[in-house]
C-alpha positions in Angstrom: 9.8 -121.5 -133.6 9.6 -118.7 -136.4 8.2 -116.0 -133.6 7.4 -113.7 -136.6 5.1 -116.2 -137.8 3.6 -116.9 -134.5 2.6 -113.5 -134.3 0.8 -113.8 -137.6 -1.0 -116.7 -136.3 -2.1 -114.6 -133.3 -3.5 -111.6 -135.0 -5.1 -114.1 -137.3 -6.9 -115.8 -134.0 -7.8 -112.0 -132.6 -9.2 -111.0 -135.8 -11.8 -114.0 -136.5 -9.5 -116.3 -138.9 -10.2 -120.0 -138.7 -6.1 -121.8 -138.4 -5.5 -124.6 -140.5 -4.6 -128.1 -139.1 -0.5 -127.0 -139.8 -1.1 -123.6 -137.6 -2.2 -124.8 -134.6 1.0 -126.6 -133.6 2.6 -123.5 -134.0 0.1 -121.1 -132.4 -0.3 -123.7 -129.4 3.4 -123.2 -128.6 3.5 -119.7 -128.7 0.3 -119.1 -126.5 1.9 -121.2 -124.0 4.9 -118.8 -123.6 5.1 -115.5 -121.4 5.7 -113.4 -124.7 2.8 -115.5 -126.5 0.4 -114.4 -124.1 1.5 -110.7 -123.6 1.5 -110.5 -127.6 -2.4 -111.8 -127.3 -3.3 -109.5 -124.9 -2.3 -106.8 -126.8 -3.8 -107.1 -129.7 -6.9 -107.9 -128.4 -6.8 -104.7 -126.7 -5.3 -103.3 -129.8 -8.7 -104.6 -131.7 -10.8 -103.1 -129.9 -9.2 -99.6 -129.7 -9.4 -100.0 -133.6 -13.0 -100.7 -133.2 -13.9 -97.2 -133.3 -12.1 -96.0 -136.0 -10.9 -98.2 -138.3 -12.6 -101.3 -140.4 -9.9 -103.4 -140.0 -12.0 -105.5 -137.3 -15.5 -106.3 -139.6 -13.3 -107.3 -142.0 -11.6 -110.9 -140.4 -9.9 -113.7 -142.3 -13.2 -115.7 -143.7 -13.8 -119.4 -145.2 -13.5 -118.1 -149.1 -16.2 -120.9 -150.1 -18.4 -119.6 -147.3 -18.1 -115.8 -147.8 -18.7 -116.5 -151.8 -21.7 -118.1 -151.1 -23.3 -116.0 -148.6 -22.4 -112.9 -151.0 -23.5 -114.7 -154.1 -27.1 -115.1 -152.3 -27.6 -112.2 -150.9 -26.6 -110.7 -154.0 -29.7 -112.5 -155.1 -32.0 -111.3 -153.0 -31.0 -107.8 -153.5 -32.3 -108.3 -157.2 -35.4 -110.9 -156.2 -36.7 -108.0 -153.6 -36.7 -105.1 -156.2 -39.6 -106.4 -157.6 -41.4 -105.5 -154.3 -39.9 -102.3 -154.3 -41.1 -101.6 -157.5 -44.5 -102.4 -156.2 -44.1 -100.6 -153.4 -43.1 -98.0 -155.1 -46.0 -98.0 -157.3 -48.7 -98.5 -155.2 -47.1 -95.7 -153.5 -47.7 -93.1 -156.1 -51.1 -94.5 -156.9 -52.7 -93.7 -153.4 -50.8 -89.7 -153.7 -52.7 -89.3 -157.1 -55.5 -90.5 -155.6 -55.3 -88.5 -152.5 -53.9 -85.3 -154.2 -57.2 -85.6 -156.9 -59.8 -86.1 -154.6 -58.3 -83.0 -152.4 -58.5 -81.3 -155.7 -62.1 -82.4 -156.2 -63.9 -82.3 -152.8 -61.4 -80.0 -150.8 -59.6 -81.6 -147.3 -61.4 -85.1 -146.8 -60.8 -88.5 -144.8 -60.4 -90.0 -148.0 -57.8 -87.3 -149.2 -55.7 -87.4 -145.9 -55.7 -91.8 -145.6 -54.7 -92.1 -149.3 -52.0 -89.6 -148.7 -50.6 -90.9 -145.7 -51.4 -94.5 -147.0 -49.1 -93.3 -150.0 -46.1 -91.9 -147.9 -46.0 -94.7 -145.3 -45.4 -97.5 -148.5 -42.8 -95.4 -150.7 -40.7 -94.8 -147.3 -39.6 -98.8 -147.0 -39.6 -98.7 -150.8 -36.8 -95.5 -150.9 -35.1 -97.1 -147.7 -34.7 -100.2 -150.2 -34.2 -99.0 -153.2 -31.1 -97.1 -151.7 -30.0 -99.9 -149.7 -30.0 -102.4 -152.6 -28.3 -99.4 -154.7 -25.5 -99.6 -152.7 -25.0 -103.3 -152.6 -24.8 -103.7 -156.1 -22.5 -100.9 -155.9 -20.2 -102.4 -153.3 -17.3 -104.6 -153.6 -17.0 -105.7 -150.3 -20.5 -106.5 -149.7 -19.6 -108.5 -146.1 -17.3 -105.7 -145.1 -19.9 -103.1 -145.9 -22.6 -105.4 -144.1 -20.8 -105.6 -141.0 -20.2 -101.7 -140.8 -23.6 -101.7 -141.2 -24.5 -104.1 -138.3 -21.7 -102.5 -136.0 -23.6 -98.5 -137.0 -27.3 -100.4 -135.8 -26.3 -101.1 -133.0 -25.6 -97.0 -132.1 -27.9 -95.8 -129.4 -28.7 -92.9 -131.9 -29.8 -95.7 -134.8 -31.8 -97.6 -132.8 -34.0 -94.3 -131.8 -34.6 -93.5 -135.2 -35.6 -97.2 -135.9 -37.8 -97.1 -133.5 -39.3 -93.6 -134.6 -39.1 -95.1 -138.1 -42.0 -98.1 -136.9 -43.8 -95.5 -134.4 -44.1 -92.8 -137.2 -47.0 -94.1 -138.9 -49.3 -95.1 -136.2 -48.6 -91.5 -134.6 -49.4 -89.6 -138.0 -52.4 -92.4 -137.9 -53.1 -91.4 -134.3 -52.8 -87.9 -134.1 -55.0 -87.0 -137.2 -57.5 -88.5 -136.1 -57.1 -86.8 -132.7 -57.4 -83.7 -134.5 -60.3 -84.5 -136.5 -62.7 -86.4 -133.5 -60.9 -86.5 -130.3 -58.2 -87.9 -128.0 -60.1 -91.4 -127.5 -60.5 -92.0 -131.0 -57.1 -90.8 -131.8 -55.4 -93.1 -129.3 -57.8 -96.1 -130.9 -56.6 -95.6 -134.1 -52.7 -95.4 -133.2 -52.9 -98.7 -131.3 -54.7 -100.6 -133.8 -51.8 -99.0 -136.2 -49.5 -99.9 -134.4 -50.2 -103.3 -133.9 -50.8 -104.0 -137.1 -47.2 -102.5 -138.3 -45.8 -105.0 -135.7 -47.3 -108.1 -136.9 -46.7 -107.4 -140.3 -42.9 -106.7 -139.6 -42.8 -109.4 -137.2 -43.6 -111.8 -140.5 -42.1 -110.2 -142.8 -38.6 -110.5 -140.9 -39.7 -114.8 -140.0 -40.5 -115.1 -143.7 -37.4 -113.5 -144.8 -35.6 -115.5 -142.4 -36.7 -118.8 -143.6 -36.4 -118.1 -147.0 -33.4 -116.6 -146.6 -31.9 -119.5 -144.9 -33.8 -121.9 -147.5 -31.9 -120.6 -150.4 -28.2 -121.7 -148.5 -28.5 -122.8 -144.9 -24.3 -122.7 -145.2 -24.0 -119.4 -145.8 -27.2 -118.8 -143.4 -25.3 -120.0 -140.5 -21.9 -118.8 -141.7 -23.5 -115.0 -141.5 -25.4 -115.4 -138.2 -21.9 -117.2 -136.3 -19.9 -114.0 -137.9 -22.6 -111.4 -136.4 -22.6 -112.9 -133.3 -18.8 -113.1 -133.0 -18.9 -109.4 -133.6 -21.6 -108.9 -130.5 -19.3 -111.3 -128.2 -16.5 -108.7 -128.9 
């Protein structure tokens, strides 16, 4: 047995590669021996020592048919959803010229302050985006880049300012109102905002999903096994 090659096999195995119907005699061999398994256990510890800082692990050995697919179509998606960001985008600066000329006109108002928060709260997805699909188009290793991403979400610090990202308007919401009437309208307002932000990003995320998984349910199912091999590690 080529033990050299073996050991190929093995960081192929640790690092998410898929072995071909010739490989496996040759891997099964070597796993059964004392050196096989010492050689396993060390680069599995060795992955995840590298987990914090290198890339080596997002980036495993990947069905090429798959991984085109998947980045063909998500490549298509980035260009179908600037369309809405555009809109977004535009909308966005409508209700600020709004807001900013009736403050002009008829000094601070409820009108003034909705329209301006109204027009802050849609350009913020719309920049987030714009950015993200910036970057993407920019990117050569879109599933490498994808999986950094998904690996950096997962941070405690990330997920706070998620969550502050989603609570942000329906406090804004919330606390002007507080200041303009009083605490029980204030808290009225916020949970009414808040519950609508919910149920519109609970839909927007199922609808994305579906289409998403419309376009290429390959590729769809590809992703979602490599994501979750990454949350088993």
């Amino acid at each position: 047995m080529n033990e050299e090659f073996a050991k190929q096999l093995c960081l192929k195995v640790v690092y998410g590669g898929v072995l071909s119907e010739e490989e496996k005699p040759v891997w099964d061999s070597f796993i059964e021996t004392e050196a096989g398994q010492q050689y396993l256990s060390q680069s599995s510890e060795m992955r995840l020592v590298l987990a914090g800082i290198a890339r080596v692990d997002l980036i495993p050995t990947v069905p090429q048919n798959l991984a085109k697919s998947f980045v063909a179509t998500y490549r298509g998606k980035i260009e179908t959803s600037q369309s809405g960001v555009y809109l977004l985008g535009m909308l966005s600066v409508a209700f600020l010229l709004l807001g900013s000329s009736e403050w002009l006109r008829e000094g601070f108002s409820n009108h003034a302050a909705m329209s301006l928060l109204a027009g802050v709260f849609l350009g913020m997805p719309a920049l987030i985006t714009h950015v993200h699909n910036k970057r993407v188009r920019s990117e050569n290793d879109v599933i490498g880049f994808l999986k950094e991403n998904h690996v950096k979400a997962k941070r405690i610090s990330n997920r706070f300012v998620s969550v502050v990202m989603v609570l942000l308007p329906s406090l804004a919401l919330g606390a002007y109102w507080f200041w303009r009437e009083d605490f029980d309208s204030g808290l009225k307002n916020f949970t009414w905002c808040l519950v609508f932000s919910l149920i519109v990003t609970g839909i927007s995320l199922g609808v994305s999903r579906v289409v998403w998984r419309r376009a290429n349910p390959e590729a769809y199912d590809w992703w979602q096994d490599e994501l979750q091999q990454m949350d088993s590690v």
